[in-house]
ROVOMAR-203972 format. One record per atom (N, C-alpha, C): atom name; x, y, z; residue number from 1. Coordinates in steps of 0.1 Angstrom, whole numbers, plus 5000, padded with zeros to 4 digits. Atoms other than C-alpha are relative to their C-alpha. Last residue first. Layout:
residues N
atom:u:v:w:n
CA:X:Y:Z:NUM
...
***
This chain:
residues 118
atom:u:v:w:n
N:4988:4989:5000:118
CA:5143:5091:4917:118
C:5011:4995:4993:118
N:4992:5011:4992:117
CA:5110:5072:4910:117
C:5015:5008:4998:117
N:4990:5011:5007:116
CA:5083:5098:4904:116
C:5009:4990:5002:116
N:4986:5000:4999:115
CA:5057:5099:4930:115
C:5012:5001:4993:115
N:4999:4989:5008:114
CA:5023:5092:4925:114
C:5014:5010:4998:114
N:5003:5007:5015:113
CA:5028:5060:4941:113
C:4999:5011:4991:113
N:4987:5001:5006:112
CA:5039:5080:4971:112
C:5000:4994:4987:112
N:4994:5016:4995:111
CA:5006:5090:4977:111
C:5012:5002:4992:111
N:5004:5006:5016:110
CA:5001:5132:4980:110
C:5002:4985:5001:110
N:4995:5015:4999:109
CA:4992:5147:5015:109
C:5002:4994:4983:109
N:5002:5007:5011:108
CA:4978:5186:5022:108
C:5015:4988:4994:108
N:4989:5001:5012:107
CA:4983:5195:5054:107
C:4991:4993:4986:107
N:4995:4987:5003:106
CA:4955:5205:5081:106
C:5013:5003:4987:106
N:4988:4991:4987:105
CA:4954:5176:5100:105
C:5003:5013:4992:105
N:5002:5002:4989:104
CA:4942:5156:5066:104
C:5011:5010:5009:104
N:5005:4993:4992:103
CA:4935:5165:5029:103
C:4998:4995:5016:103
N:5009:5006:4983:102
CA:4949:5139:5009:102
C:5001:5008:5004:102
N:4999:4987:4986:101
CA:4960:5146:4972:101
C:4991:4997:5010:101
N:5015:5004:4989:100
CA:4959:5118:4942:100
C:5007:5007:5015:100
N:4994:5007:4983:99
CA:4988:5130:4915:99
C:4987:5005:5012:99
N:5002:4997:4985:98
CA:4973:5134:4881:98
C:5007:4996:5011:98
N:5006:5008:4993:97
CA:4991:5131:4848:97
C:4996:5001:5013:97
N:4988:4998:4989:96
CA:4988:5161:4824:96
C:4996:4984:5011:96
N:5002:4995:4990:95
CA:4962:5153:4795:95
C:5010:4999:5007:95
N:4986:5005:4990:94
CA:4964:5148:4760:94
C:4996:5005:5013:94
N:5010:5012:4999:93
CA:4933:5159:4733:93
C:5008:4992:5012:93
N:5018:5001:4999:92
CA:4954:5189:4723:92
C:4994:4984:5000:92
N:5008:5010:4989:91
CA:4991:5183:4729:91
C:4989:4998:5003:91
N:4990:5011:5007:90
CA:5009:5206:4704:90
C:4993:4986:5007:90
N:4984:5000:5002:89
CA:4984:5238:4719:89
C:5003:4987:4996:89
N:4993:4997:5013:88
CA:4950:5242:4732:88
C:5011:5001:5000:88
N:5008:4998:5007:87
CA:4929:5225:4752:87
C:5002:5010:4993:87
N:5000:4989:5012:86
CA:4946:5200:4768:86
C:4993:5007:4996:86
N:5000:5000:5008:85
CA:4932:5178:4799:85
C:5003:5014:4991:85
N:4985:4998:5007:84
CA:4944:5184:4831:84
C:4998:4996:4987:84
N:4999:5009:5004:83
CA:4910:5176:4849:83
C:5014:5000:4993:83
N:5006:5010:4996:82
CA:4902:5205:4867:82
C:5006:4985:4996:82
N:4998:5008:4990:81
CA:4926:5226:4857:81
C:4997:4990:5011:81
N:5014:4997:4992:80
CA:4919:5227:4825:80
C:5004:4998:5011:80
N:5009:5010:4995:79
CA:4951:5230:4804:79
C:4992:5004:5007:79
N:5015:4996:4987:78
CA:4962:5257:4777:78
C:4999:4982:5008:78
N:5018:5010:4998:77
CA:4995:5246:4756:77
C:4994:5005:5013:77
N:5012:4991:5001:76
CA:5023:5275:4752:76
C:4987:4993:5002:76
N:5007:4999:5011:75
CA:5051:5260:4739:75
C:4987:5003:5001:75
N:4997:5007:5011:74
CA:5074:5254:4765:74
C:5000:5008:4989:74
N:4986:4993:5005:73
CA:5063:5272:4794:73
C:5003:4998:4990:73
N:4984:5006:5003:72
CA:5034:5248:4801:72
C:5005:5012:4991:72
N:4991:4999:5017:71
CA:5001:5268:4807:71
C:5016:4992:5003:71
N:4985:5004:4995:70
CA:4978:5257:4840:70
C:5002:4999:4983:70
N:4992:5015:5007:69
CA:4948:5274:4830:69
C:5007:4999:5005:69
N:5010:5009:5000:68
CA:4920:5302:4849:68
C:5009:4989:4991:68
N:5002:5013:4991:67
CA:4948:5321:4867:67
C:4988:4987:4997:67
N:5010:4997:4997:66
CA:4943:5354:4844:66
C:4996:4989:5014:66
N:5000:4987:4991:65
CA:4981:5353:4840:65
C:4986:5003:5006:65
N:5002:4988:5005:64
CA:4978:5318:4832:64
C:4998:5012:5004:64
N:5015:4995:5005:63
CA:4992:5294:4857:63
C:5000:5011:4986:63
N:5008:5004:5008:62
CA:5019:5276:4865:62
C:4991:5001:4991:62
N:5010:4991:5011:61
CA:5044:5298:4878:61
C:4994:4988:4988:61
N:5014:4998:4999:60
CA:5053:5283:4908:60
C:4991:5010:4993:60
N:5009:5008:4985:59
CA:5088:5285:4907:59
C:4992:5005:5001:59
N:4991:5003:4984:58
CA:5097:5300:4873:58
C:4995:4994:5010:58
N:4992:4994:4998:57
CA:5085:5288:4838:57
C:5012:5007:5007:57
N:5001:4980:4990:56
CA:5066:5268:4851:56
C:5018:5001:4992:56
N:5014:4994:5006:55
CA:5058:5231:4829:55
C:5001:5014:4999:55
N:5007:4994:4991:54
CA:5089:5210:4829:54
C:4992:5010:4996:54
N:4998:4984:4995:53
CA:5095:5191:4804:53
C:4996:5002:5010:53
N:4988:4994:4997:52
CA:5098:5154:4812:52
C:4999:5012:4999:52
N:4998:5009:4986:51
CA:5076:5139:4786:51
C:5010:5003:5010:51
N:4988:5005:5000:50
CA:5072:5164:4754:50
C:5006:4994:5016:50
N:4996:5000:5014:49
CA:5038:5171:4743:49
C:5016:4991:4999:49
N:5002:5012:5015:48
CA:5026:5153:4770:48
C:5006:5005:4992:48
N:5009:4997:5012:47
CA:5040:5184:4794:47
C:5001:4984:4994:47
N:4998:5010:5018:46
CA:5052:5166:4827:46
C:4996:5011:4992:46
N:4996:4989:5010:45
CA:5051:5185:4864:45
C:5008:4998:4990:45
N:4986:5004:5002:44
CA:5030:5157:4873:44
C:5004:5014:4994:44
N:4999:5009:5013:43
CA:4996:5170:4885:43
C:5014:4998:5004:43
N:4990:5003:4999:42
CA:4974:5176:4921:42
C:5005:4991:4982:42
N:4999:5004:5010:41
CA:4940:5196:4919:41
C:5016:5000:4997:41
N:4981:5002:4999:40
CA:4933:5210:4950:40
C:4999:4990:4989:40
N:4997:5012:5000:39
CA:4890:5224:4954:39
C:5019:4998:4996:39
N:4999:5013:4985:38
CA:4879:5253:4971:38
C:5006:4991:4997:38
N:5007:5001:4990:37
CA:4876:5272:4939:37
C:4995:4991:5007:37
N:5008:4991:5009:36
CA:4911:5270:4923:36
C:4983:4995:5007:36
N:5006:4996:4986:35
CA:4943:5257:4946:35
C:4987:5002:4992:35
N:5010:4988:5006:34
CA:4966:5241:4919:34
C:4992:5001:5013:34
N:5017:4999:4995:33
CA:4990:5214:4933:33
C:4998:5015:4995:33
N:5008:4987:4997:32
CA:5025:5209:4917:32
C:4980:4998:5000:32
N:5012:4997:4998:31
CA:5048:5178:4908:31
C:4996:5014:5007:31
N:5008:5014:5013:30
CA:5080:5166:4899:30
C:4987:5006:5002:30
N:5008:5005:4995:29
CA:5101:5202:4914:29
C:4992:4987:4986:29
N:5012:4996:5009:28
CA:5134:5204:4907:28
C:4985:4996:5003:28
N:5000:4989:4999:27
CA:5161:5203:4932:27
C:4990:5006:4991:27
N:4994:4997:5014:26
CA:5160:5169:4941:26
C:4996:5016:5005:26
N:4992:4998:4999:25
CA:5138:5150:4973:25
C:5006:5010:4986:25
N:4990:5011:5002:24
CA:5113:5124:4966:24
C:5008:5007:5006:24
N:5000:5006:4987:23
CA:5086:5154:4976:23
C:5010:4981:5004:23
N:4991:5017:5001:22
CA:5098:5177:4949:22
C:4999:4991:5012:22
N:4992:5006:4989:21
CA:5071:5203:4950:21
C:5007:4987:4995:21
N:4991:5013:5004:20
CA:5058:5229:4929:20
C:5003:4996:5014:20
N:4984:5005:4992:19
CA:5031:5252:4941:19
C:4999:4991:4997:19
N:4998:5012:5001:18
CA:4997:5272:4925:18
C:5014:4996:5007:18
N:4984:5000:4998:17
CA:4976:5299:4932:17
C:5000:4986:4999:17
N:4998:4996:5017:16
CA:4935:5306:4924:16
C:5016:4998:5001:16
N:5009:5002:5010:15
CA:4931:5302:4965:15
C:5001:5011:4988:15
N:5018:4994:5002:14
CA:4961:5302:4985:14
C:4991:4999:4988:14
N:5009:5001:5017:13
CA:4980:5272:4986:13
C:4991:5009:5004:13
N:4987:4996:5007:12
CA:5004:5276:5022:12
C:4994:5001:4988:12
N:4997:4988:5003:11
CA:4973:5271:5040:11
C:5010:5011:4996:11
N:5012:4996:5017:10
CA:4967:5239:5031:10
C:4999:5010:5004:10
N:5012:4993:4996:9
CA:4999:5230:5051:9
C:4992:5005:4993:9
N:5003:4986:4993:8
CA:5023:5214:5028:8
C:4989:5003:5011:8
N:4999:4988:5005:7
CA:5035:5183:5010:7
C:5001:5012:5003:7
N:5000:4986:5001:6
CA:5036:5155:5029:6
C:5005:5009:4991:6
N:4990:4990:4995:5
CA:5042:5123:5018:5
C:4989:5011:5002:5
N:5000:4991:5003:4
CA:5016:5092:5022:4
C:5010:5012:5003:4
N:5003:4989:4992:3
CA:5022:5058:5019:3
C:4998:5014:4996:3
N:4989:4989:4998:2
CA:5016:5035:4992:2
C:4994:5009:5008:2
N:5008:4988:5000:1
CA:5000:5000:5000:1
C:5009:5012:5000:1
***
């Protein structure tokens, strides 16, 4: 059964904001939680178009300036942040892959299975 890492205090994510985290360890972050109304929406910090990029331009710049997509740096693809599917750019119909987020004691929890492998 995979355990759970810590990530943060859920009030380190304010709402419409986003944060990288490397919870294996490293200096780059693998993943990032979105904050967007009330709800936490955990991805890999992957683009599909190209496996491995990273997404932010700088630390914790996920988003679109207006905060309604998570945009990859790259090349410019729109996602939903709901669901991480594409919806415009090199990778239309593709989606980012999720990482499953626990809400307990006040932190927010990701499973280690969602984890890359270092």
């Amino acid at each position: 059964m995979p355990e759970l890492i810590k990530l943060c205090a859920l009030a380190d994510i304010a709402e419409g904001t986003a944060r990288g985290f490397a919870p294996e360890g490293g200096a780059r972050d693998t993943m990032f939680v979105v904050r967007k109304d009330g709800q936490l929406h955990g991805y890999r910090n992957s683009c599909p178009h190209i496996p491995g990029a990273a997404m932010a331009w700088r630390k914790d710049a996920y988003l679109s300036h207006d905060g309604e997509y998570i945009v990859c740096a790259g090349h410019g693809a729109r996602f939903a942040i709901g669901d991480g599917q594409c919806l415009f750019g090199a990778c239309l119909g593709q989606s980012l892959t999720p990482v499953e987020l626990t809400v307990k004691a006040g932190s927010i929890w990701a499973s280690s299975q969602d984890s890359p492998p270092r």
